[in-house]
KEKE-3310 file (N, C-alpha, C; in steps of 0.2 Angstrom, whole numbers, plus 5000, padded with zeros to 4 digits):
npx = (4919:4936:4942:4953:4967:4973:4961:4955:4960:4960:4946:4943:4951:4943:4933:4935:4939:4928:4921:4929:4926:4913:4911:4919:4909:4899:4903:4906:4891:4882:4878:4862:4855:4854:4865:4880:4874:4877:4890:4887:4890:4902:4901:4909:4915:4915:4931:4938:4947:4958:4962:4979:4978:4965:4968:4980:4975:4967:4973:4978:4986:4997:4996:4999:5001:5009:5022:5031:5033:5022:5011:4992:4978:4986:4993:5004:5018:5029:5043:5054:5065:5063:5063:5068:5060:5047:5034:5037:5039:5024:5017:5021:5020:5006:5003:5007:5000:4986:4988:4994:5005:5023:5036:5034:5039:5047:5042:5032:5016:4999:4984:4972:4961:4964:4967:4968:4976:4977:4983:4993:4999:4993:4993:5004:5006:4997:5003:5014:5008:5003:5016:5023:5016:5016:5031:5031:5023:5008:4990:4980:4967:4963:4963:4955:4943:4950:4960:4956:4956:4956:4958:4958:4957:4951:4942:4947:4935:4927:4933:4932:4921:4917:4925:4921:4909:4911:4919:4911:4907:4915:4931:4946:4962:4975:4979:4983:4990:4995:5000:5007:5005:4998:4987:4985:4973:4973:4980:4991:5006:5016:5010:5007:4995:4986:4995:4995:4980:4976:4982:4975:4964:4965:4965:4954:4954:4961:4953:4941:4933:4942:4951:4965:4980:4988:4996:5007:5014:5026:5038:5053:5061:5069:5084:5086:5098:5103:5101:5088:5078:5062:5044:5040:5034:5026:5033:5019:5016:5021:5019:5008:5005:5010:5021:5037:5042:5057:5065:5078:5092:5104:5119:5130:5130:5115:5104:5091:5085:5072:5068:5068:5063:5065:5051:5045:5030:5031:5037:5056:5064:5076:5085:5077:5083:5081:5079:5080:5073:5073:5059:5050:5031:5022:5008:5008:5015:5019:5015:5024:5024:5033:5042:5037:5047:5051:5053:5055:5052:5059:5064:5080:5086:5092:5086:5072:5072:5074:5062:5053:5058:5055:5040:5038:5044:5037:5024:5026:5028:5016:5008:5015:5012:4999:4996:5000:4992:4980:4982:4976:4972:4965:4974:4965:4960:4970:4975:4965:4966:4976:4975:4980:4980:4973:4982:4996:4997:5001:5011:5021:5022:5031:5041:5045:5047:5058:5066:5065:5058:5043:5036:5030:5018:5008:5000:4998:5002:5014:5020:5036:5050:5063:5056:5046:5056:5063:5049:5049)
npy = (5345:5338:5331:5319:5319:5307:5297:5304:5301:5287:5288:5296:5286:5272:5279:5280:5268:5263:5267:5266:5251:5251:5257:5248:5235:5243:5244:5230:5226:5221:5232:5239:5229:5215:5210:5199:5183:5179:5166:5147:5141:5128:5113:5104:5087:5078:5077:5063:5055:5041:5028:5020:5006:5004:5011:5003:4990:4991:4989:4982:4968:4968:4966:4963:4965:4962:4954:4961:4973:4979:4986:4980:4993:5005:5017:5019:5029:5024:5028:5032:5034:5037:5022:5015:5005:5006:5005:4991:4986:4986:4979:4966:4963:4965:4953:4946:4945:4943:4931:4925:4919:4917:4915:4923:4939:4933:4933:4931:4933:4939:4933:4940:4951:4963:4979:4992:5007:5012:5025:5033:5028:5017:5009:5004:5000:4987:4980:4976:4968:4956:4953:4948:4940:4930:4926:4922:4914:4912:4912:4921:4920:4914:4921:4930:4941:4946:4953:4969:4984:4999:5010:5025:5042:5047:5056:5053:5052:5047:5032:5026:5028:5017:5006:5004:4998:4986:4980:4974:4963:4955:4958:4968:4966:4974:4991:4998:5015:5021:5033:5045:5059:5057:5058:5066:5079:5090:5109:5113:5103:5106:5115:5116:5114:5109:5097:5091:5088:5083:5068:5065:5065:5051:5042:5036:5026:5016:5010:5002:4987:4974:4980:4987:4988:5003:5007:5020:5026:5036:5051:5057:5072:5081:5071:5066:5060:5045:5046:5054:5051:5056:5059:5072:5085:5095:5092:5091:5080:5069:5071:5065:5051:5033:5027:5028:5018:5016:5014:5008:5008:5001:5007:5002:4987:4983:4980:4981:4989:4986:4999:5011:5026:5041:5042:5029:5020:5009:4994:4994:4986:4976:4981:4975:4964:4965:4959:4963:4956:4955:4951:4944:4940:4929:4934:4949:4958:4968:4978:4970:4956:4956:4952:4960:4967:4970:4974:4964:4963:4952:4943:4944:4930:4913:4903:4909:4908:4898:4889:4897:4892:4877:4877:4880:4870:4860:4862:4860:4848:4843:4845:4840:4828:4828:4829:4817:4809:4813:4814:4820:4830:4848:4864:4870:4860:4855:4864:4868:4854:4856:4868:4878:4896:4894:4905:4904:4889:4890:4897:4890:4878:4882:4886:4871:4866:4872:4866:4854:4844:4845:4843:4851:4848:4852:4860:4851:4847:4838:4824:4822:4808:4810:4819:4809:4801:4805:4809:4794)
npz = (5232:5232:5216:5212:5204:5199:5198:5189:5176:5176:5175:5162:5151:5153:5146:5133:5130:5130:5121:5108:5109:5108:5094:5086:5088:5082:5068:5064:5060:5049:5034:5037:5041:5055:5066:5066:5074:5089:5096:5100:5115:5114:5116:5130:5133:5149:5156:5163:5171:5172:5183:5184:5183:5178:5165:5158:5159:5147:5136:5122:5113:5099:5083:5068:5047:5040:5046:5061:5053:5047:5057:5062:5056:5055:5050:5039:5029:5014:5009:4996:4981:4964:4954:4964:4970:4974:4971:4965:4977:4984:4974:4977:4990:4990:4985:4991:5004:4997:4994:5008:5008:5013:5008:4996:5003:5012:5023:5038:5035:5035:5029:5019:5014:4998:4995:4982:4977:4963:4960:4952:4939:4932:4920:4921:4934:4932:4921:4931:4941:4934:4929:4940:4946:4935:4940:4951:4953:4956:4955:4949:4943:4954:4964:4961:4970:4980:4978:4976:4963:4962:4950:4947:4952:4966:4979:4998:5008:4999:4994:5007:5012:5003:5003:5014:5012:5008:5015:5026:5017:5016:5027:5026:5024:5021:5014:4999:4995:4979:4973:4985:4982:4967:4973:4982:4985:4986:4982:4987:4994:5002:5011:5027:5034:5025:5021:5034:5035:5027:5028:5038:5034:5030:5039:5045:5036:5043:5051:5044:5042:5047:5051:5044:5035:5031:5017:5011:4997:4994:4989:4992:4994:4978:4975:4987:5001:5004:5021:5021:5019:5019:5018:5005:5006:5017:5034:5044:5036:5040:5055:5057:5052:5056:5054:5043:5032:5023:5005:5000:4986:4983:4977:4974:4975:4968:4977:4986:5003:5015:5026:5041:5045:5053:5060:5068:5076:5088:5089:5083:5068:5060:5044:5030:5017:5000:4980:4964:4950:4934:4924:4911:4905:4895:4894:4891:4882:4869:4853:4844:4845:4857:4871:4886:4898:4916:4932:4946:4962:4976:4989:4998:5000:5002:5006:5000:4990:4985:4987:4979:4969:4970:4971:4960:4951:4955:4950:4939:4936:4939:4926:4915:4921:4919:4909:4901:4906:4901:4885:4875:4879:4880:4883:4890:4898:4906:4912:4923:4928:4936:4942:4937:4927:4908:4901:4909:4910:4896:4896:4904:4893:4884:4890:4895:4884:4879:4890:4881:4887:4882:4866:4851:4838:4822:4830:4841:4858:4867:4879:4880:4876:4884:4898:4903:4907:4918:4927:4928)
capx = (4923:4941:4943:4960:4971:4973:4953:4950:4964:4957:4938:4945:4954:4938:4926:4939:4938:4923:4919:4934:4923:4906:4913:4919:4904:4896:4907:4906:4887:4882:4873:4856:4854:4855:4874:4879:4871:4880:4890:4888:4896:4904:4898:4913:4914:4916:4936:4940:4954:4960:4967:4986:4975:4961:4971:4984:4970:4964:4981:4977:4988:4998:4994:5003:4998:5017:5025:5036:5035:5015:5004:4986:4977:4992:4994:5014:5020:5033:5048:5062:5066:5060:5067:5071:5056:5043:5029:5039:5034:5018:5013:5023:5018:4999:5000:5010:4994:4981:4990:4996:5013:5027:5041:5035:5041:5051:5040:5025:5011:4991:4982:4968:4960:4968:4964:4975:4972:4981:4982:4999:5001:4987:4995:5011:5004:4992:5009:5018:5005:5004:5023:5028:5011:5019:5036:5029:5018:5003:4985:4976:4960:4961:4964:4948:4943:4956:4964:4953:4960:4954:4962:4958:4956:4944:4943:4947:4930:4922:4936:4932:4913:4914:4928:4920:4904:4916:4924:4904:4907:4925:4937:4952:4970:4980:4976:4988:4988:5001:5003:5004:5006:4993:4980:4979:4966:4973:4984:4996:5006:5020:5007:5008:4989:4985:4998:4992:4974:4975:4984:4971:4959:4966:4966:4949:4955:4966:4949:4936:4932:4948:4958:4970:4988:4988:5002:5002:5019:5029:5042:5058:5065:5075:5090:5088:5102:5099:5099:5085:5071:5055:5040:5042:5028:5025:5034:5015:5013:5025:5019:5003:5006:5014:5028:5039:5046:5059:5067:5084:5094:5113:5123:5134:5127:5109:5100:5086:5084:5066:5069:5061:5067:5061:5046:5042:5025:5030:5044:5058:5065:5082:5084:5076:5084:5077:5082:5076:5073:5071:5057:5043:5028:5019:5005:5012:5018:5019:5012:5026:5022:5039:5037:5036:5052:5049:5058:5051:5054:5061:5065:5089:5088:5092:5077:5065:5073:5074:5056:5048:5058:5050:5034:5040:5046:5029:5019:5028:5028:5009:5007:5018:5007:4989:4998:5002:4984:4976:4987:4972:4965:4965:4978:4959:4957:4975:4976:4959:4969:4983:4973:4981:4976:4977:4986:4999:5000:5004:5017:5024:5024:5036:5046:5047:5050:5066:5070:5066:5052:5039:5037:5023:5018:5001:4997:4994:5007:5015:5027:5042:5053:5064:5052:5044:5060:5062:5044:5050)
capy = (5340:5339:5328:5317:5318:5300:5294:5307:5299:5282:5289:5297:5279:5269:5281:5280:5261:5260:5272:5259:5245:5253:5257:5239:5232:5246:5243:5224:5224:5222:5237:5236:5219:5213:5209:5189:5179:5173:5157:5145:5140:5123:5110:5098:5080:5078:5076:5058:5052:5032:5024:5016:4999:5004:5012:4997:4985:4993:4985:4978:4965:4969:4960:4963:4963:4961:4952:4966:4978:4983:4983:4983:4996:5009:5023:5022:5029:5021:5034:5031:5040:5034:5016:5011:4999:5007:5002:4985:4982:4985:4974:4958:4963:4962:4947:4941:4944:4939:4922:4921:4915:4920:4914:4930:4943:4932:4933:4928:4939:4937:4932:4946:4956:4970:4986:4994:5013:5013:5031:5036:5025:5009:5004:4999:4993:4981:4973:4973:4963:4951:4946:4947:4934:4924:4924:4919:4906:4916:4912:4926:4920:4911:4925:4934:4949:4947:4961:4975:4987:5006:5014:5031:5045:5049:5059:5049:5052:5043:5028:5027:5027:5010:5000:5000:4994:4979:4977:4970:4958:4952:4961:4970:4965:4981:4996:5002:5019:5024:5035:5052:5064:5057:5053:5072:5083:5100:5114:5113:5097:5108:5115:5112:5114:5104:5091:5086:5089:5075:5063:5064:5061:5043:5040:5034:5019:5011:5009:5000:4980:4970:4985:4985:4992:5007:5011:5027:5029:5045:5051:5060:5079:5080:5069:5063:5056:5038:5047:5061:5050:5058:5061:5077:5091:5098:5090:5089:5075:5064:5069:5058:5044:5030:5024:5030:5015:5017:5008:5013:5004:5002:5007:4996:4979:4984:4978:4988:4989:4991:5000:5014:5033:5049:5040:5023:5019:5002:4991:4992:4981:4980:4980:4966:4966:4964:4961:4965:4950:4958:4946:4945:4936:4927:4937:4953:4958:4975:4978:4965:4952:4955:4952:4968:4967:4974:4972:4961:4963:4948:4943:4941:4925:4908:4901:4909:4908:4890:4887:4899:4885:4872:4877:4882:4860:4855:4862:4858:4841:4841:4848:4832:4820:4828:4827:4809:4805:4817:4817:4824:4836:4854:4867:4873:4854:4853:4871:4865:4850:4858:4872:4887:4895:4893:4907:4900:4883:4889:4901:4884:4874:4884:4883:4862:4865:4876:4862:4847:4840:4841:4846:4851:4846:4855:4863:4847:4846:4832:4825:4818:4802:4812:4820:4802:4796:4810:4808:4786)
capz = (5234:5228:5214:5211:5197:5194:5196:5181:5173:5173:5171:5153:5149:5153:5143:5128:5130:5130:5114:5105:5111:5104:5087:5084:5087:5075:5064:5062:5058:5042:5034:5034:5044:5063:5069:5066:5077:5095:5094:5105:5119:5112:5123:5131:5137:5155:5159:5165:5173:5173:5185:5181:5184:5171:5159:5156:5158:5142:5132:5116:5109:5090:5076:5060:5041:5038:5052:5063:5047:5045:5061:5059:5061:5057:5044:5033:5022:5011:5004:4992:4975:4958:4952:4972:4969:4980:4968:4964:4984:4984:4970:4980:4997:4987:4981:4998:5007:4997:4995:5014:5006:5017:5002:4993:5007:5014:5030:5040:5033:5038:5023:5022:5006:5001:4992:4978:4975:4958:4955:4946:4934:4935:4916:4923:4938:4929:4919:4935:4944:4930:4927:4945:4947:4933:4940:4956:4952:4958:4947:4948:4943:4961:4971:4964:4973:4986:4978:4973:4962:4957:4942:4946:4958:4969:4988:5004:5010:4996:4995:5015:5008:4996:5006:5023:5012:5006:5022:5027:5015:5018:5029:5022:5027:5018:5009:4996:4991:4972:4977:4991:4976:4963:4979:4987:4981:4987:4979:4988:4995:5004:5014:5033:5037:5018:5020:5040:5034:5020:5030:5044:5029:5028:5044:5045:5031:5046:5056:5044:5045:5048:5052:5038:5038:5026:5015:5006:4992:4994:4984:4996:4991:4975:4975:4992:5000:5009:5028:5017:5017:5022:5013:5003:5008:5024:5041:5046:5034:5044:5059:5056:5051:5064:5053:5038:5029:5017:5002:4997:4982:4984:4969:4972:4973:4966:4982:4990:5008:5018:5033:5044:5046:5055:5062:5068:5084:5090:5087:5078:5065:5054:5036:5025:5010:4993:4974:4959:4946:4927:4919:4909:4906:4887:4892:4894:4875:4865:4846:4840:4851:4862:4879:4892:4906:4921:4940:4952:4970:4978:4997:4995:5005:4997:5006:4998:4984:4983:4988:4974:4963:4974:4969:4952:4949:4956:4946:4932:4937:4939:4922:4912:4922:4917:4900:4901:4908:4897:4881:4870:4882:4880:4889:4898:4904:4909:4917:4926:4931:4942:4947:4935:4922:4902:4900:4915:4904:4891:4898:4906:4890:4881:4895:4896:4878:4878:4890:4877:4890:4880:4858:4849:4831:4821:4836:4846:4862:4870:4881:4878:4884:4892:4903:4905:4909:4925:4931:4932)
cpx = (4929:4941:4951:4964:4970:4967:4952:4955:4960:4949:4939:4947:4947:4931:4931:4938:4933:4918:4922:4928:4914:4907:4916:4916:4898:4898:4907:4897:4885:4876:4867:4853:4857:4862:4874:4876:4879:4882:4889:4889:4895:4905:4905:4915:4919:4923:4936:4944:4953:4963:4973:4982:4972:4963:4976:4981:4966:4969:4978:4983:4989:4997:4997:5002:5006:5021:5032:5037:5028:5010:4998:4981:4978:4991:5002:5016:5029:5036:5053:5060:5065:5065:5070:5066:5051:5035:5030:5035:5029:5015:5014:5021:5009:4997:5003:5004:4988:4983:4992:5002:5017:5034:5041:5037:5048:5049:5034:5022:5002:4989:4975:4967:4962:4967:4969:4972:4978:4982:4986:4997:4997:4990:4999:5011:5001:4998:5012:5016:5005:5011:5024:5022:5011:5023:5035:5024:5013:4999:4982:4968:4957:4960:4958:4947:4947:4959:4960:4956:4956:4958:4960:4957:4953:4947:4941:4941:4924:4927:4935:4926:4914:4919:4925:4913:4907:4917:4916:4905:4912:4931:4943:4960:4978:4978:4982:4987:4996:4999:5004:5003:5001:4988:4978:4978:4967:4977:4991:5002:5012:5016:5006:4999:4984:4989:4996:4986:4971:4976:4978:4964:4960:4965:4961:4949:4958:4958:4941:4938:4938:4954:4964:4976:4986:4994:5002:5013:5021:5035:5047:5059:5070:5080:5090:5093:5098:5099:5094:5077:5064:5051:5040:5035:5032:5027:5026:5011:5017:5022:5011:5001:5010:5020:5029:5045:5052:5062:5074:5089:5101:5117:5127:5132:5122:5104:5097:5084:5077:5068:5065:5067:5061:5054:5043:5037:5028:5036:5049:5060:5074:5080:5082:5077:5083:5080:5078:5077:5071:5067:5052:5037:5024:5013:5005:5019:5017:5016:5016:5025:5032:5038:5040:5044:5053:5051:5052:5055:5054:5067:5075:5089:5086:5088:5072:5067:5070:5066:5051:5050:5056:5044:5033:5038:5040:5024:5021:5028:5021:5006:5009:5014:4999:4990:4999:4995:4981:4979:4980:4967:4968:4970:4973:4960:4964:4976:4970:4963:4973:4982:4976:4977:4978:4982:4995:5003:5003:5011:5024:5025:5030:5042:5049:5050:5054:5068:5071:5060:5045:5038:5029:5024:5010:4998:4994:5001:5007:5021:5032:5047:5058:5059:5048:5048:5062:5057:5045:5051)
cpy = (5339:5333:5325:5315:5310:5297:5299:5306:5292:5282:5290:5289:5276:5271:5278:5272:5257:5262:5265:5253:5246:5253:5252:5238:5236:5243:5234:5221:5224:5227:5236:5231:5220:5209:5200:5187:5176:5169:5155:5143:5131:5118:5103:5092:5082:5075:5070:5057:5045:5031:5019:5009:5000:5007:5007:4991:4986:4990:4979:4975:4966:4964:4964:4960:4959:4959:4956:4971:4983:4981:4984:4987:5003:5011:5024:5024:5025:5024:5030:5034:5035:5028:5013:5005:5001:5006:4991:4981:4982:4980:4968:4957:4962:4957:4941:4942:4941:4933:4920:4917:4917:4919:4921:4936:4940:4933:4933:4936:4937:4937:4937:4948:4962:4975:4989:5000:5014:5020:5033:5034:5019:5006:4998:4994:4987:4976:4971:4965:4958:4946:4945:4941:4928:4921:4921:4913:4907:4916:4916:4926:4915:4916:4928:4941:4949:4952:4963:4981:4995:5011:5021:5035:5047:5053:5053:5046:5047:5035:5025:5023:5016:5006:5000:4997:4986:4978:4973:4964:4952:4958:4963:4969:4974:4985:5000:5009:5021:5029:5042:5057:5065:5057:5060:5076:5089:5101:5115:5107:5099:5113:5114:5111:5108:5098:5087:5084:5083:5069:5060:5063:5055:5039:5035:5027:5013:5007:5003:4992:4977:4976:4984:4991:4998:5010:5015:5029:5034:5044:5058:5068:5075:5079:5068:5058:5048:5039:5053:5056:5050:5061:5068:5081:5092:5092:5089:5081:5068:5063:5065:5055:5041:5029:5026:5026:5019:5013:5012:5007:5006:5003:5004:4986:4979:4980:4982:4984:4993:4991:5006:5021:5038:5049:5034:5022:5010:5000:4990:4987:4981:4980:4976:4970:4961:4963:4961:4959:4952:4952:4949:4940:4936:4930:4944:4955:4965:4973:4972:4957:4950:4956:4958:4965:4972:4971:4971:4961:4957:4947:4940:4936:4918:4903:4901:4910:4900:4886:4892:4892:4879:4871:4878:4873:4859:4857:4862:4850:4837:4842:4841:4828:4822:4826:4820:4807:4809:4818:4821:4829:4843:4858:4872:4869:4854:4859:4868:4859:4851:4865:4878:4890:4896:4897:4906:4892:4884:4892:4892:4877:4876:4885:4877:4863:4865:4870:4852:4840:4839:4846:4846:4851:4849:4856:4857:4844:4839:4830:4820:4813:4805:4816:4813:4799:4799:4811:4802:4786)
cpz = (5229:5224:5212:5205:5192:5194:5189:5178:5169:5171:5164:5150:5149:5148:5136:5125:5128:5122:5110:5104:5106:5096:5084:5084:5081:5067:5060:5062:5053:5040:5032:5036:5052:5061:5068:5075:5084:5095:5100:5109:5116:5118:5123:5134:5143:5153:5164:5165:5174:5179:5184:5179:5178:5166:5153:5156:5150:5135:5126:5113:5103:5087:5069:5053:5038:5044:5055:5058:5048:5051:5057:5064:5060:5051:5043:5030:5021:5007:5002:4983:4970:4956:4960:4972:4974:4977:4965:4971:4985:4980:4974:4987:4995:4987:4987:5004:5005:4996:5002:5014:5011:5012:4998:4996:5011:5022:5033:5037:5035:5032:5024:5014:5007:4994:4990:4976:4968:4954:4950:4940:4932:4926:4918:4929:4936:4926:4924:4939:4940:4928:4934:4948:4944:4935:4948:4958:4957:4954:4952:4949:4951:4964:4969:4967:4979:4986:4973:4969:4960:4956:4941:4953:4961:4979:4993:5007:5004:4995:5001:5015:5005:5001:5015:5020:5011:5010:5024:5027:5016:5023:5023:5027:5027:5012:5005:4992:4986:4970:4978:4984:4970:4967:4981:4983:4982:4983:4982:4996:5000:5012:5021:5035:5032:5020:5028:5038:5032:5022:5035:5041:5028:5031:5043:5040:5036:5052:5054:5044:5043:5050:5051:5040:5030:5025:5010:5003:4994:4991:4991:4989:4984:4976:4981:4994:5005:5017:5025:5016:5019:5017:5011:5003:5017:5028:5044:5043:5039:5054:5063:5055:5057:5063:5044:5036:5023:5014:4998:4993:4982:4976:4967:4972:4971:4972:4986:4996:5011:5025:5035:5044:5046:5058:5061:5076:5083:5089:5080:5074:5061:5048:5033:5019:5003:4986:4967:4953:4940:4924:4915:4909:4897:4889:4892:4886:4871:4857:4844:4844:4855:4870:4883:4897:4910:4926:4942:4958:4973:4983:4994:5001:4999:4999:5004:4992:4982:4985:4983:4968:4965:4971:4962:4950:4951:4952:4940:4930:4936:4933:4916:4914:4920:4911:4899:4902:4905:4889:4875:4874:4878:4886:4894:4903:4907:4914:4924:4931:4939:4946:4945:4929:4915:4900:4904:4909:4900:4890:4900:4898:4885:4886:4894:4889:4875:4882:4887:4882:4888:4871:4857:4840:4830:4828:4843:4851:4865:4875:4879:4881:4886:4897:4905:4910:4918:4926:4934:4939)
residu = (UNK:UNK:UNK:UNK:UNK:UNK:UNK:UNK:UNK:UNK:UNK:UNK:UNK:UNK:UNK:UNK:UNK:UNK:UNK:UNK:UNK:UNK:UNK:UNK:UNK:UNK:UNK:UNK:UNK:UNK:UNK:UNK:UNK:UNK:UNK:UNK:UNK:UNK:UNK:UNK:UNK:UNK:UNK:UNK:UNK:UNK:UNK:UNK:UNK:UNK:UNK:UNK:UNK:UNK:UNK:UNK:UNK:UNK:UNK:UNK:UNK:UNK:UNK:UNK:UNK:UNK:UNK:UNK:UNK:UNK:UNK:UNK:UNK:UNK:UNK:UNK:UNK:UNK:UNK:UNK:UNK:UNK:UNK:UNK:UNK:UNK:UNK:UNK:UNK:UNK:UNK:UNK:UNK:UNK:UNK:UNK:UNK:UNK:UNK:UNK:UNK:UNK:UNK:UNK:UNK:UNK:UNK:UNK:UNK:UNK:UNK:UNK:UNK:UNK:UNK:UNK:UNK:UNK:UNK:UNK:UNK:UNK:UNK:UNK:UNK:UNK:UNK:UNK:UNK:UNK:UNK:UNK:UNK:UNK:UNK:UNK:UNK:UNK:UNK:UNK:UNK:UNK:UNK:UNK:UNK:UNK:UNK:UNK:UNK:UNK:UNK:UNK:UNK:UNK:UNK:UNK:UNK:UNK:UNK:UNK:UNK:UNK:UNK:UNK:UNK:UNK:UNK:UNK:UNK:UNK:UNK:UNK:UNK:UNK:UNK:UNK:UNK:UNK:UNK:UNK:UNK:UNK:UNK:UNK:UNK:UNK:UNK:UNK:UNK:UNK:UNK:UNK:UNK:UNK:UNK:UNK:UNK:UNK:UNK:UNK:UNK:UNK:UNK:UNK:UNK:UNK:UNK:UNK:UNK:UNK:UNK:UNK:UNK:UNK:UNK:UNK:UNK:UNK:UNK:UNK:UNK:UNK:UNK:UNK:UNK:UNK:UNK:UNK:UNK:UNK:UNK:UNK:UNK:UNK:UNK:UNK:UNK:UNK:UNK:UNK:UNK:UNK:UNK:UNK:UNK:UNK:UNK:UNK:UNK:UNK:UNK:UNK:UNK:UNK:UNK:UNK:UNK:UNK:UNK:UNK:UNK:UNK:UNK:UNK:UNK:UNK:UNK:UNK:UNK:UNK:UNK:UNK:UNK:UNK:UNK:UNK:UNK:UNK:UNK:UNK:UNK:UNK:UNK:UNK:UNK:UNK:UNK:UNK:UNK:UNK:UNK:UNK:UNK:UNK:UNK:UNK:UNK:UNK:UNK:UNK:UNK:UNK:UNK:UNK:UNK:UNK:UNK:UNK:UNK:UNK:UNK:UNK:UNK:UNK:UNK:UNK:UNK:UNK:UNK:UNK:UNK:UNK:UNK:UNK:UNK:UNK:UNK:UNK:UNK:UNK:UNK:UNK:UNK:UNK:UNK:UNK:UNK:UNK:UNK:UNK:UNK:UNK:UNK:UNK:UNK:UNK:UNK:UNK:UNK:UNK:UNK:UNK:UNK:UNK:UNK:UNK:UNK:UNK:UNK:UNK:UNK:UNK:UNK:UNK:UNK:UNK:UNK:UNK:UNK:UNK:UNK:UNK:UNK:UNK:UNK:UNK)
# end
């Protein structure tokens, strides 16, 4: 029987194939031992489709930690370059939560506990939250655990761990992480399969009990311009998250604007602008007892200006009168009275003093007729 060229063309090819084929698999068993084990088949959920009806029927209503700024729920980061105030924000957006103020941001906010991952720097944070609580007329010892703080670093997966057993207890409103840089645990932050990786390690923070808004610091490329502001690593870090606040400081009027660039899920918003307020606080003092000054982040509207003084004069009001009906108490009993605390009183007494409201003689304070005469 005649055979044909090109059948024993492709018989040669096929035996060749098959050799190839034999010798990889020799090839790839370990010597001395049986071939790895079969994986196997990766078993996958049945494919459902929705109907337009049941899909849209499924429409959850926003809610927002920060009214039109921080849904909940949602993964942001917050970029702008060192001194633009992106830790200044976070402390007063803190403390604008756990008090439920809106005067502090300058905007409805949900009153909610809130979780401070202090990594960078938790010194500086610890004075910040202190003077901008004084210059806010914020006591502290009220708010309590409302705001959680941990001063050191730890992996996502165990931070995840201990606030979803808190969340039990209390709900969380906002999660702060200070920041992307001190907070990931890999080698390398530029990374594109490390920098998605990490972020999608957070994720799971926007999901425990009150499903809190989580905002995670970042720091822009060297010398970023103010159209330049995305988190600095891998393109994969932005692209999971929902939104990419930022906070950019004009050279010319010293005014830092929060706004949105390169990624925002939901609605947008315009610019709210912010200014920086140099104070300090009497407890808040270096070796010589001089006081610490440090920026506080405050809303540029003469609104909420004139209602932190609002609350400022009342409680200074309230303090004269415990003193008038208590003139031999104690600055516990009188802080006790109006609901601050002694270190607060006393901050406030050296105030009325400078302005001649009330004088102190051997250590025992009082008030004076003029402040008498402006309480009549």
């Amino acid at each position: 029987m005649k055979t044909d060229a090109n059948s024993i063309l492709v018989e040669l090819g096929a035996d060749a194939l098959r050799r190839e084929f034999d010798g990889a698999v020799q090839n790839a068993k370990p010597k001395g031992g049986a071939g790895p084990a079969p994986r196997r088949a990766k078993e996958q959920r049945p494919i459902v489709f929705k109907s337009v009806r049941d899909f849209c029927a499924e429409f959850e209503r926003p809610s927002y930690t920060v009214e039109g700024v921080l849904r909940s729920g949602s993964l942001y980061c917050l970029t702008a370059k060192t001194g633009a105030g992106k830790t200044a924000f976070n402390v007063v957006a803190a403390l604008a939560v756990a008090t439920g103020r809106t005067d502090i941001l300058g905007r409805e906010v949900t009153r909610g506990r809130v979780a401070y991952l202090a990594c960078e720097n938790p010194d500086d944070i610890r004075m910040r939250i202190m003077i901008a609580a004084y210059l806010l007329n914020v006591n502290l010892a009220e708010i309590g655990d409302r705001i959680l703080v941990l001063d050191r670093k730890e992996p996502p997966e165990a931070v995840h761990a201990e606030l979803s057993r808190l969340a039990k207890i209390e709900p969380f409103a906002l999660i702060i992480v200070d920041t992307l840089a001190a907070f990931f645990d890999c080698d390398d932050i530029n990374n594109a399969v490390q920098g998605g990786d990490f972020m999608r390690r957070l994720r799971p923070l926007t999901q425990i009990g009150g499903k809190p808004s989580v905002l995670v610091s970042a720091h822009p490329i060297k010398n970023a311009s103010a159209d330049a502001l995305v988190p600095y690593g891998s393109g994969a870090i932005l692209n999971e998250i929902d939104g990419n606040l930022t906070l950019w400081k004009s050279p010319e009027s010293g005014l830092v604007s929060l706004h949105w660039q390169g990624k925002l899920r939901g609605l947008e918003f315009s610019s709210i602008h912010f200014r920086f307020e140099i104070t300090g606080s009497p407890d808040i003092v270096d070796a010589k007892d001089r006081q610490v000054q440090l920026p506080t982040l405050l809303p540029n509207s003469e609104k909420s200006v004139e209602e932190s003084e609002r609350v400022e004069i009342e409680s200074d009001r309230a303090l004269l009168k415990a003193m008038i009906h208590a003139p031999d108490g104690t600055q516990q009993e009188w802080a006790a009275a109006i609901g601050r605390s002694k270190g607060r009183v006393n901050a406030k007494l050296q105030k009325l003093k400078n302005d001649k409201f009330v004088s102190v003689a051997l250590g025992k304070w009082s008030v004076t007729e003029k402040a008498r005469k402006a309480l009549a």
